[in-house]
C-alpha positions as CSV (number, residue, x, y, z in Angstrom):
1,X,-118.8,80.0,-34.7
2,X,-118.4,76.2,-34.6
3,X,-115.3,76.8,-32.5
4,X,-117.2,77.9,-30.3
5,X,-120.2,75.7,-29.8
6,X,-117.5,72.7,-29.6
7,X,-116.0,74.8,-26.2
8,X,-119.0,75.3,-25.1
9,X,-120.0,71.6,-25.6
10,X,-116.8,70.7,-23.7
11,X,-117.2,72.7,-20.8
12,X,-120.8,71.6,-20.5
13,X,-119.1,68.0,-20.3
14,X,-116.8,69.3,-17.5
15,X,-119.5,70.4,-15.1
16,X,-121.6,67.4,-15.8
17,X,-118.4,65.2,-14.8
18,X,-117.2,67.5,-11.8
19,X,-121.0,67.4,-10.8
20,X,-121.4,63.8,-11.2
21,X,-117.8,63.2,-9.3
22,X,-118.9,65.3,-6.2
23,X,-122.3,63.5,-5.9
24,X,-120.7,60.4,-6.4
25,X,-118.4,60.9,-3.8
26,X,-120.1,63.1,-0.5
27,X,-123.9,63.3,-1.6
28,X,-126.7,60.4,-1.1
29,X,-126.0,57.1,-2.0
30,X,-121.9,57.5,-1.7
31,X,-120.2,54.5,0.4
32,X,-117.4,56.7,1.3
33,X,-118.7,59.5,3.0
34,X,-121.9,60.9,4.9
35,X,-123.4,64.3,5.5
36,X,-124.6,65.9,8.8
37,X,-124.7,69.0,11.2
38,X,-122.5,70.1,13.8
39,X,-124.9,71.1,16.8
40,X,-123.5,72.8,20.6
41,X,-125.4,71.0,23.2
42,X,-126.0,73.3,25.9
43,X,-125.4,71.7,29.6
44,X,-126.9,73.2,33.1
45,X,-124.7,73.3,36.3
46,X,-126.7,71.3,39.0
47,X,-125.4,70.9,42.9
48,X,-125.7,67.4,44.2
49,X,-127.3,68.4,47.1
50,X,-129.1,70.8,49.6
51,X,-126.6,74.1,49.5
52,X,-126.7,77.6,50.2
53,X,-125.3,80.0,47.2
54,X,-122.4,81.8,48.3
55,X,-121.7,83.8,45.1
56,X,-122.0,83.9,41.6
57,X,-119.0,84.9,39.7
58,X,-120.6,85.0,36.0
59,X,-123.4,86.7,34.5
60,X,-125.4,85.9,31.4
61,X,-123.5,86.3,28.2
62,X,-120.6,86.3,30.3
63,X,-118.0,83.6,28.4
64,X,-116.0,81.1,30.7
65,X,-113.1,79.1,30.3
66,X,-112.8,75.3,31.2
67,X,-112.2,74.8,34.7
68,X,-113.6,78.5,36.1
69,X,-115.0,78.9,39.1
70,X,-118.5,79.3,38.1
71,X,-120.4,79.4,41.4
72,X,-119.5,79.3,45.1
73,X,-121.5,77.0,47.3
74,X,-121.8,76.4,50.9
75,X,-123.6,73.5,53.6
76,X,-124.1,74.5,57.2
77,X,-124.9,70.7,58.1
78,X,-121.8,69.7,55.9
79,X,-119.7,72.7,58.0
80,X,-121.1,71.1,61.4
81,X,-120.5,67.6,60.5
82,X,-116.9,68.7,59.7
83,X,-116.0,71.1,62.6
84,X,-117.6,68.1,64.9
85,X,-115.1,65.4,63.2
86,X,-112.0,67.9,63.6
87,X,-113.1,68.1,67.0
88,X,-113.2,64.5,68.1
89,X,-110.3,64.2,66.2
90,X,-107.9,66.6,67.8
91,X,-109.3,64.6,71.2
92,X,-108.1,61.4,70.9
93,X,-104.7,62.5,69.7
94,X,-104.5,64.8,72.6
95,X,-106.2,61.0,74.7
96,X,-103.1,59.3,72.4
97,X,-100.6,61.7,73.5
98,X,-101.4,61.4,77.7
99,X,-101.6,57.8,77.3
100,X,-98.3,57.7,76.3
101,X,-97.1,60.1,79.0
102,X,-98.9,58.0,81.7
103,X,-97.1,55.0,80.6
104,X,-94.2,56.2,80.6
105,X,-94.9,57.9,84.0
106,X,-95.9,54.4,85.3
107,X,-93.0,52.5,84.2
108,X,-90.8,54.7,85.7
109,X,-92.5,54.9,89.1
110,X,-92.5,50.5,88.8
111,X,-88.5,51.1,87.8
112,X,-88.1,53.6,91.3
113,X,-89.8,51.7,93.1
114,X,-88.8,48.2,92.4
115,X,-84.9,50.0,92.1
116,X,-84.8,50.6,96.2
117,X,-85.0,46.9,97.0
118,X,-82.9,46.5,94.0
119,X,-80.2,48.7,96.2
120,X,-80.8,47.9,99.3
121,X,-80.0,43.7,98.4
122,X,-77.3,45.6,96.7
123,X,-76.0,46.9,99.6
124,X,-76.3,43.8,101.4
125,X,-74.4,41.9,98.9
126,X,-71.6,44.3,98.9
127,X,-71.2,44.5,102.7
128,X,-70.9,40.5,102.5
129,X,-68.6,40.2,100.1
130,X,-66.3,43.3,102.3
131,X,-66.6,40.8,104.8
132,X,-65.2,37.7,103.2
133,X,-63.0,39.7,101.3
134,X,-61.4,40.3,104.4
135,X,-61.9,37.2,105.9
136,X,-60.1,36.0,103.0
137,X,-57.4,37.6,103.7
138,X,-57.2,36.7,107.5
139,X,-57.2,32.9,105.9
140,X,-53.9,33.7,104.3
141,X,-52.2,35.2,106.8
142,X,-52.6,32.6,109.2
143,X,-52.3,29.8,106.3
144,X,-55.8,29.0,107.4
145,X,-58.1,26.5,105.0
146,X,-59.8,28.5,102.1
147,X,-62.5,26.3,101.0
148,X,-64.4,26.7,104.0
149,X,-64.9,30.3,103.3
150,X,-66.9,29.4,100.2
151,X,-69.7,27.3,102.4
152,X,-69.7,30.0,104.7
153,X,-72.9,31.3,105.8
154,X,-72.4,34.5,104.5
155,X,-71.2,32.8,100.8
156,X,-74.4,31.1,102.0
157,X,-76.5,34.5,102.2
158,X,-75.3,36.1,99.3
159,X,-76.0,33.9,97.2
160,X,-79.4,33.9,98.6
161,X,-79.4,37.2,98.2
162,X,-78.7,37.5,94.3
163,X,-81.6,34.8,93.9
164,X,-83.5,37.7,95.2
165,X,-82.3,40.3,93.1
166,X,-83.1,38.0,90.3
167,X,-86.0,37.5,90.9
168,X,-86.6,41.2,91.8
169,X,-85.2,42.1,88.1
170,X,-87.4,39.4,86.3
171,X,-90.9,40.7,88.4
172,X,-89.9,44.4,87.1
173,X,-89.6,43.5,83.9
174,X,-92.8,41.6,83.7
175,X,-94.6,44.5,85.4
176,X,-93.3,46.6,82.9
177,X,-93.7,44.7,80.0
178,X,-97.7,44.2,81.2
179,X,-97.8,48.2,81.1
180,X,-96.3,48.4,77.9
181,X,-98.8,46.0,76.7
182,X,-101.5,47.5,77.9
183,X,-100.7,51.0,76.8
184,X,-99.9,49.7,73.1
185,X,-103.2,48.2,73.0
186,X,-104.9,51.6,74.0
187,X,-102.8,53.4,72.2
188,X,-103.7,50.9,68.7
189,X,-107.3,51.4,69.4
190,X,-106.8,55.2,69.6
191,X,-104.7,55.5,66.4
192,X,-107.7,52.7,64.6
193,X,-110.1,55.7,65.9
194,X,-108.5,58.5,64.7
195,X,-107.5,57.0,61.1
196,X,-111.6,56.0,60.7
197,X,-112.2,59.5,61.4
198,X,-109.8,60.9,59.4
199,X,-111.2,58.9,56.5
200,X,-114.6,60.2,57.1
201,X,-112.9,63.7,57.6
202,X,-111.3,63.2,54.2
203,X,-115.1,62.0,52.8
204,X,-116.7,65.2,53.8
205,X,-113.9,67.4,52.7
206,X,-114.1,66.0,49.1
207,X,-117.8,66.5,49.4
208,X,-117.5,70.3,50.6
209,X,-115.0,70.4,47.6
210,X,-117.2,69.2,45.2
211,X,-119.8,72.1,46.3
212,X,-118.5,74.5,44.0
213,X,-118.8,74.5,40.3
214,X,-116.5,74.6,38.2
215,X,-116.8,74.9,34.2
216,X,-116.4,71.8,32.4
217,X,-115.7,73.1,29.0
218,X,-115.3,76.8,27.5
219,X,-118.8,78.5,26.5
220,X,-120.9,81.4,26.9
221,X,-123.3,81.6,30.4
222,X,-127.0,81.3,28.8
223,X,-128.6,81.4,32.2
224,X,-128.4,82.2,35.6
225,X,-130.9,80.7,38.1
226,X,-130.0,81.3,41.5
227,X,-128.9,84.2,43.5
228,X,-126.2,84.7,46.0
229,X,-127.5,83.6,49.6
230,X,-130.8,81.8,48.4
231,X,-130.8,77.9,49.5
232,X,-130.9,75.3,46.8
233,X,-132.4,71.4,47.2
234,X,-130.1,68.6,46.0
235,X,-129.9,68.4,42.0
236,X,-131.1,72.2,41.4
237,X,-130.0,73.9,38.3
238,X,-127.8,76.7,39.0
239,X,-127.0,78.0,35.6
240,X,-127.0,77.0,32.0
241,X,-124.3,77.4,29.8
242,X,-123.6,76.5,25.8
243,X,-120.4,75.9,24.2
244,X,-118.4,78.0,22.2
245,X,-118.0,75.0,19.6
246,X,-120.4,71.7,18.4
247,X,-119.5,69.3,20.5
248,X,-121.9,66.4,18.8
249,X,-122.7,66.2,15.0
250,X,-125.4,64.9,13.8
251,X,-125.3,62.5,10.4
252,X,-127.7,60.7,8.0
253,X,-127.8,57.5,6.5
254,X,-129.3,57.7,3.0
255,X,-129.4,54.7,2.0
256,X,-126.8,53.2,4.2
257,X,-126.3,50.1,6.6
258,X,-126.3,51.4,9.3
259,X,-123.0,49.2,9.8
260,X,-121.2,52.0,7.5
261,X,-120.7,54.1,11.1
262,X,-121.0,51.4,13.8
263,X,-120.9,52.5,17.5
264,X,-117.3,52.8,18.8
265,X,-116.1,53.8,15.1
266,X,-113.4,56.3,14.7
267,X,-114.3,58.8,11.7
268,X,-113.1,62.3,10.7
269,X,-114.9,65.3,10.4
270,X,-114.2,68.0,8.8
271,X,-116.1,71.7,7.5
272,X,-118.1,70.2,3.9
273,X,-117.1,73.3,1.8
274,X,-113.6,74.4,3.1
275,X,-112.7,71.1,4.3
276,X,-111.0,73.1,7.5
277,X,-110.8,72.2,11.2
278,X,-110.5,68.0,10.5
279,X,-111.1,66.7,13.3
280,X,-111.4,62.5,14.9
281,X,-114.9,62.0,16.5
282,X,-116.4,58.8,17.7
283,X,-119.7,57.3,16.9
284,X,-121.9,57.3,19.8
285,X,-125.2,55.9,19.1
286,X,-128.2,56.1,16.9
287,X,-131.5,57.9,16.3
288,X,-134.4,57.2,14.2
289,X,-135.6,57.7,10.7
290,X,-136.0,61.4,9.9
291,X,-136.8,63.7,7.3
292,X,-133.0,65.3,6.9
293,X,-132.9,68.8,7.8
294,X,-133.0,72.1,4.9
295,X,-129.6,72.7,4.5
296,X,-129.0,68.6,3.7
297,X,-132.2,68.5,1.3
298,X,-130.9,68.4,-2.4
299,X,-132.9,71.2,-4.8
300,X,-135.7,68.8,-5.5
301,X,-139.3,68.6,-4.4
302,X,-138.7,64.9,-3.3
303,X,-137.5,65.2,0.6
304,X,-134.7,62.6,2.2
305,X,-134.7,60.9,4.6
306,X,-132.1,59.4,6.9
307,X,-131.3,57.4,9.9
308,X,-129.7,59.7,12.3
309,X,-126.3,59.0,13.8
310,X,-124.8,60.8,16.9
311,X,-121.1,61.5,16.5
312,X,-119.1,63.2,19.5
313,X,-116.7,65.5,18.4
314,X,-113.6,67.4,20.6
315,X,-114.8,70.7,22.4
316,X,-111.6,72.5,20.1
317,X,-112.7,72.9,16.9
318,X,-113.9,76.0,14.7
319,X,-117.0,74.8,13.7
320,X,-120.1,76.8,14.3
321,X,-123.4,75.5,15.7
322,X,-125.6,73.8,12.6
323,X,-122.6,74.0,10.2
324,X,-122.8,71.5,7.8
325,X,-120.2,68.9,7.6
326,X,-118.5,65.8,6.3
327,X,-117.8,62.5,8.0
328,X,-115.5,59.6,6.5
């Protein structure tokens, strides 16, 4: 019998220990770890501005993955102001690519035209040298004096003649470098036109991509408020949707600093009885002093209180909504 009563005494000493250890370490008071609930934060789908509902491609209860298409919007004004941009694009190329044709065009008409005097003093210089060509050769024959061949007035006229040509060549090239000139300057502004409206073309096709929405995160469609077809005003809800996991927890300080979890701290959290599902989560910002909720309170008639603490946690975890956890 005395055997007995000294097991019974041990094991009584056991719990009291093992009781006394887990208080110590995850209950009130403990400097090494705090308490609190995992919560889902549900989130509505707005539009950013004045759209028509195309269609809806979820219905309540319906559950989404991150990234689905949730809800197909559409802008009439947004469609005008695009098809009016497209418009005035495609015009100035088509102004970019004639301007280009007509200067080409007009340098080779300046080239044709300048080209027949170009021939015809040419010509001219060609029959003159025939002519002293052979008059050279008259000179020899009759052992006649060469030099004065080369003051000739046809040496004379020739070289007056290439002074022409020169100057015929140097006057086309100016005329066509002017033209060139002119149509590169066109040309620039047309190109500075079309990239401006091509960045405002880019502007409005984000914007008409940003019409539809898009899941942020996996959940389960709460709500749907809008119907396919019905106009919307800028920042309407269109439906509201919660997540299939807690993304925030909740803690309390019990006689803490609130230093112990400053804002920016990393910290783990993990399920308080199986210790499953650890996960890092990030401090985000404080609440105020409240009474902490049931399934914190210890089996007392004194209630707690605690200074609340916002943790955000990832969106893959296997918590459930209002689990209670534990956060080192």
């Amino acid at each position: 019998m005395r055997k007995k009563a000294n097991w019974f005494y041990i094991l009584i000493v056991l719990m009291l220990v093992s009781m006394l250890f887990i208080s110590g370490r995850y209950f009130k008071g403990s400097g090494e770890a705090s308490i609190g609930i995992a919560q889902t934060s549900e989130y509505k789908v707005k539009t950013e501005k004045s759209a028509m509902v195309k269609s809806i491609n979820v219905v309540p209860g319906m559950e989404v993955k991150e990234g689905e298409l949730l809800v197909e919007l559409t802008s009439e004004a947004l469609e005008v102001e695009i098809a009016k941009l497209t418009n005035r694009i495609a015009v100035h190329k088509s102004e970019r690519a004639e301007q280009a044709k007509l200067a080409h065009a007009e340098i080779s008409y300046i080239k044709a035209q300048n080209g027949i005097s170009i021939e015809e003093l040419d010509a001219d210089i060609l029959e003159l040298e025939s002519e002293i060509k052979m008059n050279k050769a008259l000179t020899m024959e009759y052992a006649l004096d060469e030099k004065s061949s080369e003051n000739s007035p046809m040496a004379i006229k020739i070289k007056s003649l290439k002074q022409q040509k020169q100057k015929h060549l140097e006057a086309l090239n100016i005329k066509i470098e002017d033209v060139k000139q002119e149509s590169t300057t066109e040309l620039q502004l047309l190109e500075n036109q079309i990239i401006l409206l091509e960045s405002e073309l880019n502007l409005l096709d984000t914007e008409k991509s940003k019409l539809n929405k898009y899941a942020t995160a996996s959940g389960v469609v709460k709500n749907v408020y809008v119907k396919p077809g019905e106009q919307v005003d800028s920042y309407t809800p269109l439906l509201e949707i919660n997540p299939l996991h807690p993304t925030t927890v909740v803690a309390y300080l019990v006689g803490k600093k609130p230093t112990a979890l400053g804002v920016g701290k990393e910290v783990s959290v993990s399920s308080y009885d199986q210790r499953r599902n650890s996960v890092h989560g990030k401090v985000i910002g404080y609440g105020s002093v409240n009474e902490l909720p049931e399934i914190l309170q210890k089996s007392t008639a004194i209630k707690a209180f605690g200074q609340q603490v916002f943790i955000e946690i990832p969106a893959e975890n296997t918590f459930f909504n209002g689990e209670k956890v534990l956060i080192k």
